[in-house]
mmCIF file of the C-alpha atoms, coordinates in Angstrom:
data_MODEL
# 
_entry.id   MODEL 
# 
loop_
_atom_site.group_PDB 
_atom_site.id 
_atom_site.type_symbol 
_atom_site.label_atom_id 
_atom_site.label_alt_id 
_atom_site.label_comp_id 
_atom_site.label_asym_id 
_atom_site.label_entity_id 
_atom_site.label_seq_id 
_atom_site.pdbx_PDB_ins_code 
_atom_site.Cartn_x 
_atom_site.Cartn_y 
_atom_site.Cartn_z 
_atom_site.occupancy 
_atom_site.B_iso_or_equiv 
_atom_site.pdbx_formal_charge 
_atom_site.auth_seq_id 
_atom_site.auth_comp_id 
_atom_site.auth_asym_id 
_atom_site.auth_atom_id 
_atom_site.pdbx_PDB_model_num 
ATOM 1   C CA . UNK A 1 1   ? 16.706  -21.488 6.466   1.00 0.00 ? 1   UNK A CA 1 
ATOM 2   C CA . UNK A 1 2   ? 17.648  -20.095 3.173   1.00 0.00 ? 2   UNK A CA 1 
ATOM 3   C CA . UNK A 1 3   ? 15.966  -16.956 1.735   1.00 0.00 ? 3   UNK A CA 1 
ATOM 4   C CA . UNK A 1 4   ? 13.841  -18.630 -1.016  1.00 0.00 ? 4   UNK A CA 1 
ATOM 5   C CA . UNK A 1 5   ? 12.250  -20.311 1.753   1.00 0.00 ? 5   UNK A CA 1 
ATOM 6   C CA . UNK A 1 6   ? 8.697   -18.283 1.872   1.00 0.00 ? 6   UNK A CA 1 
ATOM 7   C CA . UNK A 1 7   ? 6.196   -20.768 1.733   1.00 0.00 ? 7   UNK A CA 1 
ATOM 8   C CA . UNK A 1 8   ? 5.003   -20.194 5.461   1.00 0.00 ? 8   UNK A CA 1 
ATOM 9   C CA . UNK A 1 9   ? 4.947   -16.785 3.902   1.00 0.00 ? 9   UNK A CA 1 
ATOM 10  C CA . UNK A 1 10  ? 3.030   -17.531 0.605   1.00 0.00 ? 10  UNK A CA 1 
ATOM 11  C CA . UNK A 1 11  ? 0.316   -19.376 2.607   1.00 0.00 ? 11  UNK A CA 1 
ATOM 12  C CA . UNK A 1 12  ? -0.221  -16.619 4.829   1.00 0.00 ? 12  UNK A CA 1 
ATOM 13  C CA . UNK A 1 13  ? -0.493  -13.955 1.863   1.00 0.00 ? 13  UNK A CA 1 
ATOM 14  C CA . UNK A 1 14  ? -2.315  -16.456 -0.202  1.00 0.00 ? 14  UNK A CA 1 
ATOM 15  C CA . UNK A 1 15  ? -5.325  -17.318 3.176   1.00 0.00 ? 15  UNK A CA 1 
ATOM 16  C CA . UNK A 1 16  ? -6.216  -13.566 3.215   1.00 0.00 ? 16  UNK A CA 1 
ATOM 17  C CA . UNK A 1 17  ? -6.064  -12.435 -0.987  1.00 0.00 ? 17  UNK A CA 1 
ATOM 18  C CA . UNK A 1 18  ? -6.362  -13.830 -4.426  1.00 0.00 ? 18  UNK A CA 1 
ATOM 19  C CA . UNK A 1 19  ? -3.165  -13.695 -6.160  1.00 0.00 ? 19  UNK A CA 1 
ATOM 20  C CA . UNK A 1 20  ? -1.702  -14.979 -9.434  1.00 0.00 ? 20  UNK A CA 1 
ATOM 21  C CA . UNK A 1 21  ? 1.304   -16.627 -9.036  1.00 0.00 ? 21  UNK A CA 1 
ATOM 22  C CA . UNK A 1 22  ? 3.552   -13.567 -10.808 1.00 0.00 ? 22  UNK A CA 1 
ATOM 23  C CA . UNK A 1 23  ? 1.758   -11.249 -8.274  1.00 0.00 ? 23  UNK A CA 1 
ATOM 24  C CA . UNK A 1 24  ? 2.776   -13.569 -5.517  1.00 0.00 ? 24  UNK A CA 1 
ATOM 25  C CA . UNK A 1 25  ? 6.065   -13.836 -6.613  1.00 0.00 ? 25  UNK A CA 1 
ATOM 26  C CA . UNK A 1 26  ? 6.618   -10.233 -7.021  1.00 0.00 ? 26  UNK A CA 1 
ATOM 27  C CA . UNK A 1 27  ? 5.381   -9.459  -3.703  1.00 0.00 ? 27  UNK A CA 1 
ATOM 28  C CA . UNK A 1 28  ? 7.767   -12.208 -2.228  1.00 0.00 ? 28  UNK A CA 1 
ATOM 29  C CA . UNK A 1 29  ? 10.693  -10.924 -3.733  1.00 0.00 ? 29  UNK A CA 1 
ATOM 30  C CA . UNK A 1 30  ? 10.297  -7.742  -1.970  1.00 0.00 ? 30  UNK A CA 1 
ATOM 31  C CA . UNK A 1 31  ? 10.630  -9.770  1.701   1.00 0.00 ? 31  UNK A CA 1 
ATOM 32  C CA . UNK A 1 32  ? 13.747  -10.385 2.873   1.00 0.00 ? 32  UNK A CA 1 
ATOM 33  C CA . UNK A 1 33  ? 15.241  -12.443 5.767   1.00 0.00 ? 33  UNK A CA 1 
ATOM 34  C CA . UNK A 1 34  ? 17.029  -11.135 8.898   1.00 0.00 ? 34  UNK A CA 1 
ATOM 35  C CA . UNK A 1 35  ? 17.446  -13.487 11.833  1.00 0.00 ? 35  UNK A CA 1 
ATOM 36  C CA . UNK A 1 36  ? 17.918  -11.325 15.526  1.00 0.00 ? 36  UNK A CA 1 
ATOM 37  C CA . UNK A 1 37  ? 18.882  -12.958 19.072  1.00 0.00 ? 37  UNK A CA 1 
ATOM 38  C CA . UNK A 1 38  ? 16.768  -13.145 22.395  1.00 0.00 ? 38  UNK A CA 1 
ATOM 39  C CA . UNK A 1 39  ? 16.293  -9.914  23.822  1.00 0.00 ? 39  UNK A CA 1 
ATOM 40  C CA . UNK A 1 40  ? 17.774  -8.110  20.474  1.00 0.00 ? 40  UNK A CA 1 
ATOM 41  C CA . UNK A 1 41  ? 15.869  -4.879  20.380  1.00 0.00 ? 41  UNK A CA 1 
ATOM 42  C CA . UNK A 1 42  ? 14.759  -4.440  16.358  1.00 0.00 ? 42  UNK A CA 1 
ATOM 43  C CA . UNK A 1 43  ? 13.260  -0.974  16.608  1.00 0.00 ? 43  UNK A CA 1 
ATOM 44  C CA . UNK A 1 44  ? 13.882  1.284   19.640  1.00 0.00 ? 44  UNK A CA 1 
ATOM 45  C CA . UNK A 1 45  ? 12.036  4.228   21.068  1.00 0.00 ? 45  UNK A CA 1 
ATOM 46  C CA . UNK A 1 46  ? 13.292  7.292   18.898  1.00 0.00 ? 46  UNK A CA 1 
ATOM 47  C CA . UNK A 1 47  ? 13.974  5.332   15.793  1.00 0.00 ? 47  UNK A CA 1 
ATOM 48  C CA . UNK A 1 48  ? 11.944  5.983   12.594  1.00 0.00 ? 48  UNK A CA 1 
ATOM 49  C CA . UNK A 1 49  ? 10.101  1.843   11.883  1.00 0.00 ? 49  UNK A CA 1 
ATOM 50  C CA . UNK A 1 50  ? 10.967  1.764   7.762   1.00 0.00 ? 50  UNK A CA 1 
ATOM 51  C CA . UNK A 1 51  ? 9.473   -2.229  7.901   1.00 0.00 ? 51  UNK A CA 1 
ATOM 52  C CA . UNK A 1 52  ? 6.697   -4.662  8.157   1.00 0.00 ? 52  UNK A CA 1 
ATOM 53  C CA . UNK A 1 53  ? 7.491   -7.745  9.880   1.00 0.00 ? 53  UNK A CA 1 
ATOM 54  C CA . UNK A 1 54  ? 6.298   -11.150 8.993   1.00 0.00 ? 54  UNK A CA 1 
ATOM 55  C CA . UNK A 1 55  ? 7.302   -13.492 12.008  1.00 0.00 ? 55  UNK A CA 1 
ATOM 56  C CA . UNK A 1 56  ? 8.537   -16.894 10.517  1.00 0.00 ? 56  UNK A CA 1 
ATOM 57  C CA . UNK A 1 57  ? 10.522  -18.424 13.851  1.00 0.00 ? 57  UNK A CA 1 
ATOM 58  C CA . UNK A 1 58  ? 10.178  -16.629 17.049  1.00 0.00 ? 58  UNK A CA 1 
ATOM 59  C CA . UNK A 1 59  ? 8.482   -14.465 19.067  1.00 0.00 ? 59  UNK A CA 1 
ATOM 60  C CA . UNK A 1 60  ? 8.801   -10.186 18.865  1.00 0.00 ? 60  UNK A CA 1 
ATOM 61  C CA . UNK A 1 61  ? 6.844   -7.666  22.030  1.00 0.00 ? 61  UNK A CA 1 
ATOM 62  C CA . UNK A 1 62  ? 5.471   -4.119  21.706  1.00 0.00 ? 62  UNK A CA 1 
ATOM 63  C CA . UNK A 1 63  ? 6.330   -2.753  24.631  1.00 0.00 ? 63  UNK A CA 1 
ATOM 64  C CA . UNK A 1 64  ? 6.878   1.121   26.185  1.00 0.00 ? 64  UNK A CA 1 
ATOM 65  C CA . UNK A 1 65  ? 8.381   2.274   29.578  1.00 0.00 ? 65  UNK A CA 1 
ATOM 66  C CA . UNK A 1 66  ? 5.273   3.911   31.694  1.00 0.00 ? 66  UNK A CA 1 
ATOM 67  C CA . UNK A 1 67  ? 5.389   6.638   33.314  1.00 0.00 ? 67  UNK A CA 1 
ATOM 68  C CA . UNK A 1 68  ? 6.493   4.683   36.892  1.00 0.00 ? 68  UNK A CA 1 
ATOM 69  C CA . UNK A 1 69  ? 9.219   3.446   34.865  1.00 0.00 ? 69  UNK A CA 1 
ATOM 70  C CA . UNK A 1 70  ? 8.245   0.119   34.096  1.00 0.00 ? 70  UNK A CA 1 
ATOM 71  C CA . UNK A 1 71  ? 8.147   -1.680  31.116  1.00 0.00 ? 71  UNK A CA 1 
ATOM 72  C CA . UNK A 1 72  ? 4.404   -2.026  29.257  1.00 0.00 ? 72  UNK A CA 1 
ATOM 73  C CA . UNK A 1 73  ? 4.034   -4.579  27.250  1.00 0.00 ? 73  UNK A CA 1 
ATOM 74  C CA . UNK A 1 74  ? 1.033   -3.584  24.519  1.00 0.00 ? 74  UNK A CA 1 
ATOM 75  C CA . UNK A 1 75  ? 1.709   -6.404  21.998  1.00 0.00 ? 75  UNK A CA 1 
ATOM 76  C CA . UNK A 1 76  ? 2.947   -10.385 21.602  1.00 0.00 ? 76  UNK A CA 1 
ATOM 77  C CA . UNK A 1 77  ? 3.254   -11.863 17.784  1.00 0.00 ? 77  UNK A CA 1 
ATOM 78  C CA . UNK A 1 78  ? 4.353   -15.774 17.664  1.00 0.00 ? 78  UNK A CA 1 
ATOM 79  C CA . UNK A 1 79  ? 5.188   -17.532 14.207  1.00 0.00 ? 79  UNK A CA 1 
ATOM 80  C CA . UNK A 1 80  ? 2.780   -17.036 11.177  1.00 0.00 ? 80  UNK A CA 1 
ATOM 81  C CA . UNK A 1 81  ? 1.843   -13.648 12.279  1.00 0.00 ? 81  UNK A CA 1 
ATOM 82  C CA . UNK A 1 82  ? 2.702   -9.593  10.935  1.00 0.00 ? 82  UNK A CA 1 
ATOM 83  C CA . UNK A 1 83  ? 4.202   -7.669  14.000  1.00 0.00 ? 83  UNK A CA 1 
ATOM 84  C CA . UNK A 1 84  ? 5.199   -4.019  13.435  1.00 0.00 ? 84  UNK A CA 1 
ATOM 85  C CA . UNK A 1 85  ? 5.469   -0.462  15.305  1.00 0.00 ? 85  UNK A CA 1 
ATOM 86  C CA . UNK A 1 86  ? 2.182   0.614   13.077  1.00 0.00 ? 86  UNK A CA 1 
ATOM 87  C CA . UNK A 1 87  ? 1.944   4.344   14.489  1.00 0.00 ? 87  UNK A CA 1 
ATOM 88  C CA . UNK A 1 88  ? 5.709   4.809   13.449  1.00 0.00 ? 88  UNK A CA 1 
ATOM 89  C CA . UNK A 1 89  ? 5.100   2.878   10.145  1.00 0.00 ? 89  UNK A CA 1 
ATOM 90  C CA . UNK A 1 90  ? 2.106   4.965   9.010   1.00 0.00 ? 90  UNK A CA 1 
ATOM 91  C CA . UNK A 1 91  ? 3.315   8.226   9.596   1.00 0.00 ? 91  UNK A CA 1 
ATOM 92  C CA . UNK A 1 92  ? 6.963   7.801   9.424   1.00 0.00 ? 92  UNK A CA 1 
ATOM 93  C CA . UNK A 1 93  ? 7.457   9.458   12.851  1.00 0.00 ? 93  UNK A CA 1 
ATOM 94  C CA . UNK A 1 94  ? 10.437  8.407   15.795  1.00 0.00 ? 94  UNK A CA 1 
ATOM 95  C CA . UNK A 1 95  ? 8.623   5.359   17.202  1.00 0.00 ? 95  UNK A CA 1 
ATOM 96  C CA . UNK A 1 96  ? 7.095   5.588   21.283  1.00 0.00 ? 96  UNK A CA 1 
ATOM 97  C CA . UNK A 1 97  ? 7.419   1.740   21.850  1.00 0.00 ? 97  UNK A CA 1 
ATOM 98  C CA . UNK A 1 98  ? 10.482  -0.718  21.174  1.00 0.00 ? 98  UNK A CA 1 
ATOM 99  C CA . UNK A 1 99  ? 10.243  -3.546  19.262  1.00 0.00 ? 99  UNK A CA 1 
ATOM 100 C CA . UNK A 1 100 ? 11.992  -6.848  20.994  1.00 0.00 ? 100 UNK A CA 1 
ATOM 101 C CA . UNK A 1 101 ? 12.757  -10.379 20.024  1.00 0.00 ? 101 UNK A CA 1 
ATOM 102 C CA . UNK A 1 102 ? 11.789  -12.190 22.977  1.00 0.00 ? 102 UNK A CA 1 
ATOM 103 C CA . UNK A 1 103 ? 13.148  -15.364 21.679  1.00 0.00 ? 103 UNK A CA 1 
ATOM 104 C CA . UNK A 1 104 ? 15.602  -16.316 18.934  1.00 0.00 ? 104 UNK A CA 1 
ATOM 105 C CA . UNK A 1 105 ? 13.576  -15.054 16.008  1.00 0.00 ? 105 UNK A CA 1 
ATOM 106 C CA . UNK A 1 106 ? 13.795  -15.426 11.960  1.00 0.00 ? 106 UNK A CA 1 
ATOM 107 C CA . UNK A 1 107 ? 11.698  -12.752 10.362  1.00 0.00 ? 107 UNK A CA 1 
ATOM 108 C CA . UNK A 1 108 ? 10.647  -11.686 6.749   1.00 0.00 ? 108 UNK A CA 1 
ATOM 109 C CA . UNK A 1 109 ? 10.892  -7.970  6.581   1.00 0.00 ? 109 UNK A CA 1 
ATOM 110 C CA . UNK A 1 110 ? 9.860   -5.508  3.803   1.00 0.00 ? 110 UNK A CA 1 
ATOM 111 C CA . UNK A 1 111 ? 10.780  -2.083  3.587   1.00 0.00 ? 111 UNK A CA 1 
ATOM 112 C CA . UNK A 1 112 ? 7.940   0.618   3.729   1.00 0.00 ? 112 UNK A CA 1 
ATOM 113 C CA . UNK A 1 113 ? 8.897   1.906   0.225   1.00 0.00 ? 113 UNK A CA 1 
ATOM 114 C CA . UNK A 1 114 ? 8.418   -1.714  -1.431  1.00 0.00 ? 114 UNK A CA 1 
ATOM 115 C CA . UNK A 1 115 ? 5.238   -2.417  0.719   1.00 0.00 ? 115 UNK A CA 1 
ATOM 116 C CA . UNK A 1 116 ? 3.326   1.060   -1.233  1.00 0.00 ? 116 UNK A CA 1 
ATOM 117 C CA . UNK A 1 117 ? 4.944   0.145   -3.985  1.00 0.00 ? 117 UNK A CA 1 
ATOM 118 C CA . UNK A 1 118 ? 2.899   -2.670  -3.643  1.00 0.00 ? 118 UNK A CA 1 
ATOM 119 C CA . UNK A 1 119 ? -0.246  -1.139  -3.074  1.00 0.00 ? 119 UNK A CA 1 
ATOM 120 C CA . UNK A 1 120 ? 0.061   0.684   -6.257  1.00 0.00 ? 120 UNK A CA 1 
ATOM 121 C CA . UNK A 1 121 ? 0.738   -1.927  -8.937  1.00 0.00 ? 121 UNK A CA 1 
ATOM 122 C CA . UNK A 1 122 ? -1.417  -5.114  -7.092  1.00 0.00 ? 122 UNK A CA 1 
ATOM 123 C CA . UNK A 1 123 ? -4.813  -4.124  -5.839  1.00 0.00 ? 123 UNK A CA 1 
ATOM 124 C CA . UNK A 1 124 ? -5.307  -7.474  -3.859  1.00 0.00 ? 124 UNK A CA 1 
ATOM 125 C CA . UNK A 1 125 ? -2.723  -6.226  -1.489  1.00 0.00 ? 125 UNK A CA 1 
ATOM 126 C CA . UNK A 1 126 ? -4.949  -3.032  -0.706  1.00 0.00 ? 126 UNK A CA 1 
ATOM 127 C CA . UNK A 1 127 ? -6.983  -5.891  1.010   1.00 0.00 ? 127 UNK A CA 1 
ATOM 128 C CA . UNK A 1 128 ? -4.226  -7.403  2.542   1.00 0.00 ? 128 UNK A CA 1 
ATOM 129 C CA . UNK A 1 129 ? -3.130  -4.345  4.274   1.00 0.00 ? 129 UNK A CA 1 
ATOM 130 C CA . UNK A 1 130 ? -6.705  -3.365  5.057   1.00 0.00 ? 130 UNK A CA 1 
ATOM 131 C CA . UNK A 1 131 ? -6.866  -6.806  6.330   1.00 0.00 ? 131 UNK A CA 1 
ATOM 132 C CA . UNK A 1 132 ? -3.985  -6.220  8.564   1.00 0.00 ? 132 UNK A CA 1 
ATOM 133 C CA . UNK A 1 133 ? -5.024  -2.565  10.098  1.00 0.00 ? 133 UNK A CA 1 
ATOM 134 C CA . UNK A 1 134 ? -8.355  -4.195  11.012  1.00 0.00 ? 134 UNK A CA 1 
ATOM 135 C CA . UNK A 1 135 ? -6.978  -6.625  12.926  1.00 0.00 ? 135 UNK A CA 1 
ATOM 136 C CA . UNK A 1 136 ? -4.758  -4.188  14.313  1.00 0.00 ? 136 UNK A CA 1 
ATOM 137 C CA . UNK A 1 137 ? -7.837  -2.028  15.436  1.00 0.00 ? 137 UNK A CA 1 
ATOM 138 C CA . UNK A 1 138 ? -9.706  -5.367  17.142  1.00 0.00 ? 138 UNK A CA 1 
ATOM 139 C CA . UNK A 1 139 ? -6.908  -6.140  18.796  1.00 0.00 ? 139 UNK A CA 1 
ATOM 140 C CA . UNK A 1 140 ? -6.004  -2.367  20.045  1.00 0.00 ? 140 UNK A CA 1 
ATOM 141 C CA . UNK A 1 141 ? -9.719  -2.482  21.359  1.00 0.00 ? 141 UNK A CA 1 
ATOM 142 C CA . UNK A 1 142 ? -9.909  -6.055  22.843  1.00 0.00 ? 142 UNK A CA 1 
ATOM 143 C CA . UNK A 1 143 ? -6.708  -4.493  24.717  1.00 0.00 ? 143 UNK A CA 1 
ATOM 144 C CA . UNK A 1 144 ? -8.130  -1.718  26.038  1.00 0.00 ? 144 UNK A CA 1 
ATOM 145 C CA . UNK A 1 145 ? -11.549 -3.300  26.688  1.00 0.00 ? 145 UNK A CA 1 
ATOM 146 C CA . UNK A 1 146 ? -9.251  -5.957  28.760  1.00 0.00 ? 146 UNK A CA 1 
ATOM 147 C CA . UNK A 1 147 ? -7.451  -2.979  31.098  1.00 0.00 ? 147 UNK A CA 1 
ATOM 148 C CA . UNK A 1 148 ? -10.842 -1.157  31.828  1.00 0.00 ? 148 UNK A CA 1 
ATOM 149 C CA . UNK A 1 149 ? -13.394 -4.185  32.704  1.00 0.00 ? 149 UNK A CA 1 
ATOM 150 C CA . UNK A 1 150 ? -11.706 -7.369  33.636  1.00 0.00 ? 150 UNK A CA 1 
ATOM 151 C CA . UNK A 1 151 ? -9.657  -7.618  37.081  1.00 0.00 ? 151 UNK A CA 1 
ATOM 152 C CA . UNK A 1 152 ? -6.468  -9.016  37.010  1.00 0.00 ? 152 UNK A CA 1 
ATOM 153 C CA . UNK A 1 153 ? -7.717  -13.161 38.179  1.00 0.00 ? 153 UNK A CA 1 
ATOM 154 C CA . UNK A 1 154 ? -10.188 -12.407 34.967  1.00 0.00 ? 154 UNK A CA 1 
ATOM 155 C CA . UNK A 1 155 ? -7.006  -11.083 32.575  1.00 0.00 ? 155 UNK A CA 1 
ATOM 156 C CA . UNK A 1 156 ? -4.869  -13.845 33.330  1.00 0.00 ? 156 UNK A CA 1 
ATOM 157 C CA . UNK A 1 157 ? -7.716  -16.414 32.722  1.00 0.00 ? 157 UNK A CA 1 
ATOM 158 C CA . UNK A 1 158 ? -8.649  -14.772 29.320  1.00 0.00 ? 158 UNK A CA 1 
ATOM 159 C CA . UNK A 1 159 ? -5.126  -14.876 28.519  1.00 0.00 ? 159 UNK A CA 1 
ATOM 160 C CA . UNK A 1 160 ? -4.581  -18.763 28.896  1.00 0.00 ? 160 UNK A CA 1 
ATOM 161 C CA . UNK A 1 161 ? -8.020  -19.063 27.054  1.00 0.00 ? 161 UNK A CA 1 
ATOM 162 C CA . UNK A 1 162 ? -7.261  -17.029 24.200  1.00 0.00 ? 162 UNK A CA 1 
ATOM 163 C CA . UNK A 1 163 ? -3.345  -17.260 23.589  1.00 0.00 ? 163 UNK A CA 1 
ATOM 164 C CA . UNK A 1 164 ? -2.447  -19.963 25.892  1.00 0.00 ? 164 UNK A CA 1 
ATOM 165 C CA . UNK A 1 165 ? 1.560   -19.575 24.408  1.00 0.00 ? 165 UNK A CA 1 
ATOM 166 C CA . UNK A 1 166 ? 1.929   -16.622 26.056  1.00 0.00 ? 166 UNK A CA 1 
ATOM 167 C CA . UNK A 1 167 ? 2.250   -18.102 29.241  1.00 0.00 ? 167 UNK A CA 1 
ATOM 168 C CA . UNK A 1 168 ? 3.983   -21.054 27.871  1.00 0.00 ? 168 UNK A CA 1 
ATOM 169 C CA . UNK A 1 169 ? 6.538   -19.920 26.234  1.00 0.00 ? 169 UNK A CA 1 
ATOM 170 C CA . UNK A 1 170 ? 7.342   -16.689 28.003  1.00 0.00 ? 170 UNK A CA 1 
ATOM 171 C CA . UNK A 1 171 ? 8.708   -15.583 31.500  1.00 0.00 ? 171 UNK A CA 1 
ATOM 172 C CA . UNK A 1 172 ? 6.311   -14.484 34.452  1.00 0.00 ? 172 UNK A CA 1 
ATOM 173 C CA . UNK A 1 173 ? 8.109   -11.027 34.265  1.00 0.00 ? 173 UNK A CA 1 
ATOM 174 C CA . UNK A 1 174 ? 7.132   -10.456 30.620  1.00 0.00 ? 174 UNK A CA 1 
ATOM 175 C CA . UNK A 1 175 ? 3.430   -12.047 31.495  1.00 0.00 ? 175 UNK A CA 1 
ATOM 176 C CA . UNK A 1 176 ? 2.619   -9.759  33.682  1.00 0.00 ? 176 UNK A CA 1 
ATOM 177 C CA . UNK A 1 177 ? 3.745   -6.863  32.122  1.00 0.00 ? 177 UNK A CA 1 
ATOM 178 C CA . UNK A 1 178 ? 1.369   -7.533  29.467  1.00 0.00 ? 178 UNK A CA 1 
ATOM 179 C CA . UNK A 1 179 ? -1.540  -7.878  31.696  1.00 0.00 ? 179 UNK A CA 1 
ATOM 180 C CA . UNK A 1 180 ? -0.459  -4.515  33.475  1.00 0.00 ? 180 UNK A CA 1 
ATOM 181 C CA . UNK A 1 181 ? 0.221   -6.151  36.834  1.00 0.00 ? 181 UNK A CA 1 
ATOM 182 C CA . UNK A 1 182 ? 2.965   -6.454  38.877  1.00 0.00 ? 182 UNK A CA 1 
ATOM 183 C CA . UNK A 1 183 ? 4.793   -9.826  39.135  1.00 0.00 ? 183 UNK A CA 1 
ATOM 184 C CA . UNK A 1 184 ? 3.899   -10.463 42.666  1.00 0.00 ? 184 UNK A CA 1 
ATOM 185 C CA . UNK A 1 185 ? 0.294   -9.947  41.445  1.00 0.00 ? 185 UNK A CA 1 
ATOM 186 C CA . UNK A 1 186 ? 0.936   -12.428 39.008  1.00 0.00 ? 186 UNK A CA 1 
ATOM 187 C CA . UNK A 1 187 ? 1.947   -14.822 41.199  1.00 0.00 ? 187 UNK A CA 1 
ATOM 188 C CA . UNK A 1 188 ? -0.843  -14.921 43.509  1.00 0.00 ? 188 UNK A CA 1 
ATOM 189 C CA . UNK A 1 189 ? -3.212  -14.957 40.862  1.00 0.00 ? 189 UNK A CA 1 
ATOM 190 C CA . UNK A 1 190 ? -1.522  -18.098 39.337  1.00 0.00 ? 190 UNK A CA 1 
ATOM 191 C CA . UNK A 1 191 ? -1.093  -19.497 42.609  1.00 0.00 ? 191 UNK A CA 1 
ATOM 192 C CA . UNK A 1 192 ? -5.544  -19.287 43.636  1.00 0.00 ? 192 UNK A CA 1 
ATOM 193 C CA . UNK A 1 193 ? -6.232  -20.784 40.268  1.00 0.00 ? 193 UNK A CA 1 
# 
């Protein structure tokens, strides 16, 4: 894929805000292309998350080691979607959760710096990014809502409603670590439905 390839990109930008094309272009230019390797951890627990990821090819996990020790997955982002360590982001602060390629992945990253930068000289992209932390907070929510009220036969079966790809495309392991059960639980929920 070569780096002027951004139209997945531009559509994205383009379905949430009005822009001309010299503001679209500008805010393009500021993206830039890395491609990382299954399992390749982008951000780790510690580091400071300087970038905003736009996931072209791939698949990237939010995920934290609990206090047993296991790994918590809090967040999946396929293709077409923004994935980032927002906490870390925000506030510039060592991040609490890794961020992981869970799949070969091609990404369009831009650097905090360039994404303010943005904010200041293209109002549109105020919405954008308000746009973007408002999804963030539905999704936090529908998260949390998920863990407190819904057993784990009812999480799984939301799950395959709502992002079927999940359990497609990933591993049981990585499954059930995102619907805070243990594999074996996993299992025999799979296995009654």
């Amino acid at each position: 894929m070569k780096e002027t390839d951004k139209s997945q990109l531009a559509r994205y930008i383009r379905n949430i805000i009005y822009l001309t094309d010299e503001q679209l272009a500008l805010i393009l230019s500021f993206f830039k292309v890395t491609t990382h390797i299954k399992n390749e951890i982008i951000i780790d627990v510690g580091e400071i998350n300087t970038y905003m990821n736009f996931i072209e090819k791939g698949c990237l996990r939010m995920f934290f080691i609990g206090e047993d020790g296991q790994e918590v997955t809090r967040n999946i982002s396929f293709e077409n979607q923004f994935a980032t360590g927002l906490a870390s982001f925000i506030q510039q602060l060592p991040s609490e959760e890794s961020l992981q390629a869970l799949e070969p992945t091609t990404l369009f990253r831009i650097a905090r710096k360039d994404f303010y930068y943005l904010l200041n000289v293209i109002p549109a992209w105020e919405k954008f990014y308000r746009n973007y932390l408002e999804f963030a907070y539905l999704n936090n929510i529908s998260i949390y809502q998920r863990e407190m009220m819904k057993d784990a036969t009812e999480r799984y079966k939301e799950l395959l409603k709502v992002n079927p790809k999940i359990v497609d495309r990933l591993p049981n392991k990585i499954i059930a670590s995102y619907l805070n059960m243990t594999p074996e639980t996993l299992s025999r929920v799979k296995s009654k439905l």
